[in-house]
N, C-alpha and C positions, 0 to 999 in steps of 0.2 A: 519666182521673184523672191530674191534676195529679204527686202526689208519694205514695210508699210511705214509712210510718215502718213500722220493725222493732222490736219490741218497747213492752211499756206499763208501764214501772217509772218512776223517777222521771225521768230521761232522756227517753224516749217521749212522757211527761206533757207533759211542760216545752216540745217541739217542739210535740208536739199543741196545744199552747196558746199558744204562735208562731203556726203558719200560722194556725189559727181566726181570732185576731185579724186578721192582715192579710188574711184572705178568700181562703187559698188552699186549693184544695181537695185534699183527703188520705184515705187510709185506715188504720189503724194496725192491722200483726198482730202477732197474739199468741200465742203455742202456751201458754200457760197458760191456766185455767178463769175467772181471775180478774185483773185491774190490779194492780200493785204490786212487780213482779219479784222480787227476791230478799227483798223483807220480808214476801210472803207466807206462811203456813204449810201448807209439802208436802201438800196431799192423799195419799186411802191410795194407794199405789203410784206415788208425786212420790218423785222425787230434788231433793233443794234445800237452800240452805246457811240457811233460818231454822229454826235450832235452839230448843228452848224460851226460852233465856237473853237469846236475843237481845238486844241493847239499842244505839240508838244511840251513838258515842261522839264525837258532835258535838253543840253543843248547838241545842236545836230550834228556837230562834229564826234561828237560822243555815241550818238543813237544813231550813226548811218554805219554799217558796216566795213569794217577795217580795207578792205578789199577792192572798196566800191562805194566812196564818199559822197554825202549827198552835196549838190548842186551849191557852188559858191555864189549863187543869183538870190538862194536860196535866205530867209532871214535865220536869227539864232535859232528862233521857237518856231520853225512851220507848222501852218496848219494842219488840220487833218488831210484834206485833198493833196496838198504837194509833197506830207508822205504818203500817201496811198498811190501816188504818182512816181512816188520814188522806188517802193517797193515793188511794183510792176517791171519798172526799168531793170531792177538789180534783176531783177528774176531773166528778163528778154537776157540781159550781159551775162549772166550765169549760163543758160543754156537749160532753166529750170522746166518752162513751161511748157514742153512736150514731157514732162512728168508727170504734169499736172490733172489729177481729172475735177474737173471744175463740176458744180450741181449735184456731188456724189456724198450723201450723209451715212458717216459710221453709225451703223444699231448695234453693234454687236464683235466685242472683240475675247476670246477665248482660246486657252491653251492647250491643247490637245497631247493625250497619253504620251505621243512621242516626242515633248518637246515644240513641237512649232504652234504656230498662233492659227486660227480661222479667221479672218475680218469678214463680217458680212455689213457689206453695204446696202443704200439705196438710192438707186438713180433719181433726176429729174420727172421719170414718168412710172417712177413706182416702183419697179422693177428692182427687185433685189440679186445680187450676186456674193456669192462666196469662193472667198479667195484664202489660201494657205502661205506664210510668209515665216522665214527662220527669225525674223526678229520684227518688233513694232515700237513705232517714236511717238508718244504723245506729243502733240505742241498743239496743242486748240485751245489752248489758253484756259480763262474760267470767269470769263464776262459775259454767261448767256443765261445763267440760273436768277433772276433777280430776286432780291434779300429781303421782304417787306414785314410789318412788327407784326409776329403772329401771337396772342391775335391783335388786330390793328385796335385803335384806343376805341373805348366805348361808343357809339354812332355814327360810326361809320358808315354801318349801313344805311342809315339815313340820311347821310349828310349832300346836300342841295349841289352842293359840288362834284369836280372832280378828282378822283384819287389814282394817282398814275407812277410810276417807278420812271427811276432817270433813262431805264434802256430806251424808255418809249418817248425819250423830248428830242426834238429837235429842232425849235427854232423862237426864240424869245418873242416874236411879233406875232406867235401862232397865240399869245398872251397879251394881245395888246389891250391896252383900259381894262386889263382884268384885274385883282385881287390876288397873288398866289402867295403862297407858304411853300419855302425850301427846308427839308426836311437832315439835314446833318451838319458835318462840318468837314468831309473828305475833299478830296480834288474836284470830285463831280459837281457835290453841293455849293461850290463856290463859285465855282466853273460859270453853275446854272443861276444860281441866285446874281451874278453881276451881270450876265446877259439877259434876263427877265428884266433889273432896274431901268433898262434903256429902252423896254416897249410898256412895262406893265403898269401899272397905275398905283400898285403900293407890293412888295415886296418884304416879307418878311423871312428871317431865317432863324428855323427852331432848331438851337442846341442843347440834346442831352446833355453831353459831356466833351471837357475842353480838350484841346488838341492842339497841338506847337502849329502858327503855323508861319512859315520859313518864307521870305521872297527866294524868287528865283535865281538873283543874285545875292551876293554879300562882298561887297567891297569891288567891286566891278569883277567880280568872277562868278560865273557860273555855277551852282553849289554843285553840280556834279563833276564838274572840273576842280574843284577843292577837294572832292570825298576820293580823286585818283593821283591828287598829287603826293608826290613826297613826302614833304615838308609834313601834309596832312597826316601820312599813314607813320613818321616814324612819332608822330606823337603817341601816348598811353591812351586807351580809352578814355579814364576821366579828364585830361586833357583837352580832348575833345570835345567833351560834352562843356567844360567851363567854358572855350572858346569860342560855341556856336550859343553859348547862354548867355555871354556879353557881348556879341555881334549882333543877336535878337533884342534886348536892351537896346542898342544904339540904335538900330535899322527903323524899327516899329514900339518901343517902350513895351506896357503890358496890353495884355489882352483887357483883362476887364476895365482898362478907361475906352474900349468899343465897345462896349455891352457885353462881353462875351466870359463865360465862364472862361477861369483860369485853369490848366491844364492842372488835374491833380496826378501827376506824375512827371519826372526831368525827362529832358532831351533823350531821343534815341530809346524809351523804355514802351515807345508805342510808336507807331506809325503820326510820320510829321505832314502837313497837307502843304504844297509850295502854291504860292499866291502874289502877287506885285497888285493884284486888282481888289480883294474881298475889302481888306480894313481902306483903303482909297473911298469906294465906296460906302463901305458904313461911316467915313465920317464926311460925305456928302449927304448924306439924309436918304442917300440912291436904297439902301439895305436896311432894313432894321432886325437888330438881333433880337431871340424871343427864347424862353426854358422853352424845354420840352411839349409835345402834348398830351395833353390829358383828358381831351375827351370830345366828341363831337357833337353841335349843337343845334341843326335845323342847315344852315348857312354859317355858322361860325365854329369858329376851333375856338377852342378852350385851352390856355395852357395850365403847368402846374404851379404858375405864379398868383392863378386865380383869375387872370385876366383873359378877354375874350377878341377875336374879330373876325370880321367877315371875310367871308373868303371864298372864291368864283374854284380856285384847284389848290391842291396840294400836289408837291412833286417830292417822293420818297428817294433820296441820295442814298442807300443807307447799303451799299455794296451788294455782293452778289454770294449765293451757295459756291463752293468749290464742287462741284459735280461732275461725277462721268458715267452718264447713263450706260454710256457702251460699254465699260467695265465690271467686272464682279465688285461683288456689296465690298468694301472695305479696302477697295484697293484705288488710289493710294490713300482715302480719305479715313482714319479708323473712326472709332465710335465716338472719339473724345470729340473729332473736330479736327485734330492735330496730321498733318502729313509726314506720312512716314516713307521715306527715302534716302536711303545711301547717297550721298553729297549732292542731298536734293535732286536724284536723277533715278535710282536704282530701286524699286522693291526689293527688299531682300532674300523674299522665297517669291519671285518671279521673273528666271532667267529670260533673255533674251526681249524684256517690255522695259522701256526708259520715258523717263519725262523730262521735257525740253523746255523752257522757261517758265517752270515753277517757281517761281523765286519773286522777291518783292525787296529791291532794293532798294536804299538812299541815293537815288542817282542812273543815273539810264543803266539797260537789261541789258544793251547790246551786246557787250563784251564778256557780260556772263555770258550768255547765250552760244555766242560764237565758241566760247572755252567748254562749254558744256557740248556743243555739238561737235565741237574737233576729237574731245573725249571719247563720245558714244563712237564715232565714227572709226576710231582706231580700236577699243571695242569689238567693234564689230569684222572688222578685217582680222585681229590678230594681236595688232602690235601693244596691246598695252591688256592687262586681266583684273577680272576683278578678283577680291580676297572672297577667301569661305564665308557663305552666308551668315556664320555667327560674328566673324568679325564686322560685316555690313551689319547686324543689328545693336553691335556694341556701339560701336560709330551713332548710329541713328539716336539711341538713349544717350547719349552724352550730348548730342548737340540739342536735342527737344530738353531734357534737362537743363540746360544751359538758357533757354527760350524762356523757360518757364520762370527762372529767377532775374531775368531782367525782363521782359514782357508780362508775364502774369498769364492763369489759360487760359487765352482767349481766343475766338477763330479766326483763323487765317496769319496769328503769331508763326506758325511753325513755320511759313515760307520767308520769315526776313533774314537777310546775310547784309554783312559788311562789305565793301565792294573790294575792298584791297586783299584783307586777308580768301576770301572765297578765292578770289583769281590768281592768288601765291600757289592756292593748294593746286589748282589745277594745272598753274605749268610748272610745277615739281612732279607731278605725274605724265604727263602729256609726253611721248618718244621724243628725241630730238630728229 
């Protein structure tokens, strides 16, 4: 067997549907029951981050696969189930799912003296297998390690309630008449804190630190339909950033007339959270914003404002590790935190291993993804090479470099791109 992909969400998909095309032979594992990765909904005794609310917040013309567009029945932002409904279909019209082995968890992926990889799996019934493959596709994503404050604030361990991470929520009335505190201010955390105001009995939401955050529109366009048009990309970066700083002005004014700290950094220097629902609801009374916490107190959180309240759960939003147990210590995570990959895809001293939607853009994956996996795929037959490993590490410090003076180091900075310039590079490389 030619090539091992890992994982079958949408990533997986999109490779799976590379090699087929170009007739290269593959197998794709999966330790879930079913295709779809994280747009799945958790079976009994799943951990997984698709919560009821779920919805996309890219629009689906952008996020459905160039090849294989989602359903025109379909609204802007589908939920979670009608894309996990979508990604099954593309997979049957692909011809993917005899690739597939479903219930199958990577432990273990290693390169061996001559060049090729081991993958050792393990089935549904325990059963482990090892298999030898001339190249291996990570695409498993990096939403299964949850992110919690270590160590969590003073009392915790005694505190009356419950303390839980967003992988484990799913469903706001599983909080009804209760008390809960939403712990960030990401997609998740707002996600959860607007569907908690509409069962739970008082809702509050704890912000360390402020964060842009964007409706899903601006001006009746789709901000991911903005970040791929023209008009958008032949502007200058600072151009950009002024334009999306007085279309936030008009859209929503500031942050702090919602209670909410003001972002101590401009547009695009951190990851932005897109929302049409959080500030609606804080200035319904539905959400109340709160500082950070600082410490736990029987039944009550304490924040760092000095003030207190009671509280039946907390729900920690606060992202996830980049982890890949199956891999050797440092690859591709190094010690900093920081990902280190050739155009976000390559290790640079480990031939024939690539990673498949590592990346965290302004605006849907899809098209990276698809550009990233048409890449590896040609790659892999032939038609396109890569440069000497020192020129891939040159590449890599110029772009982490580049991270670091407009993001600042912090985890998970090293996976953001711009959507226009990344996908120039790619079909300047790409064979005709």
């Amino acid at each position: 067997m030619r090539v091992c992909v890992i994982g079958a969400g949408l990533s997986g998909l999109a490779m799976g549907h590379a090699l087929k095309e170009r007739g290269i032979s593959f197998v794709c594992l999966e330790k879930a029951p079913d295709v779809g990765g994280i747009w799945r909904q958790p079976g009994a005794g799943e951990r997984g981050p698709g919560y009821q609310t779920l919805h996309l917040n890219t629009a689906k013309q952008l996020t459905g696969y160039a090849d294989f567009p989602m359903p025109e029945s379909y609204p802007l932002y589908p939920r979670h189930s009608q894309v996990a409904a979508y990604l099954r279909s593309f997979a049957e019209w692909a011809g993917l799912l005899g690739h597939v082995e479903l219930r199958t968890e990577v432990v273990s992926v290693r390169q061996d003296a001559d060049g090729l990889w081991t993958v050792v799996s393990r089935g549904a019934d325990g059963a482990r297998t090892s298999r030898r493959f001339d190249q291996v596709v990570v695409a498993s994503g990096h939403h299964t390690d949850p992110a919690l404050p270590d160590p969590l604030p003073a009392g915790a361990d005694s505190f009356a309630g419950t303390i839980l991470h967003s992988l484990d929520y799913r469903d706001g009335s599983d909080f009804a008449g209760r008390r809960v505190v939403v712990v960030g201010l990401g997609a998740s955390a707002v996600d959860i804190a607007a569907d908690l105001s509409r069962h739970a009995e008082r809702t509050l939401l704890s912000v360390r630190r402020g964060l842009h955050i964007v409706p899903k529109q601006l001006f009746g366009m789709s901000v991911d339909e903005i970040a791929e048009a023209p008009w958008w990309n032949e502007m200058s970066f600072e151009e950009r950033r002024k334009w999306v700083e007085q279309a936030l002005l008009v859209a929503r004014g500031r942050l702090s007339d919602y209670g909410l700290p003001e972002p101590d950094h401009p547009v695009f220097s951190s990851a932005t959270t897109l929302s049409d629902e959080i500030l609606s609801r804080i200035r319904h009374g539905a959400v109340t914003p709160k500082p950070a916490i600082a410490s736990f107190d029987g039944d009550r959180v304490v924040f760092t404002d000095g003030s207190s309240e009671p509280a039946d759960a907390v729900v920690y939003c606060t992202g996830f590790h980049m982890t890949f147990p199956f891999l050797p210590a440092g690859c591709p995570v190094a010690a900093d935190g920081s990902v280190e990959l050739y155009r976000r895809v390559v290790p640079a001293d480990r031939p024939g291993l690539y990673f498949v939607g590592l990346v965290r853009p302004v605006g849907a994956i899809t098209r990276l993804v698809e550009a990233q996996a048409e890449w590896v795929a040609s790659l892999i037959d032939g038609a396109a090479a890569l440069p000497a490993a020192e020129e891939m590490r040159e590449e890599i410090g110029t772009y982490l470099t580049g991270i670091v003076q407009r993001y600042g180091r912090t985890e998970g900075a090293s996976i953001q791109v711009d959507v226009g310039p990344y996908l120039a590079g790619f079909r300047e490389s790409l064979p005709v």
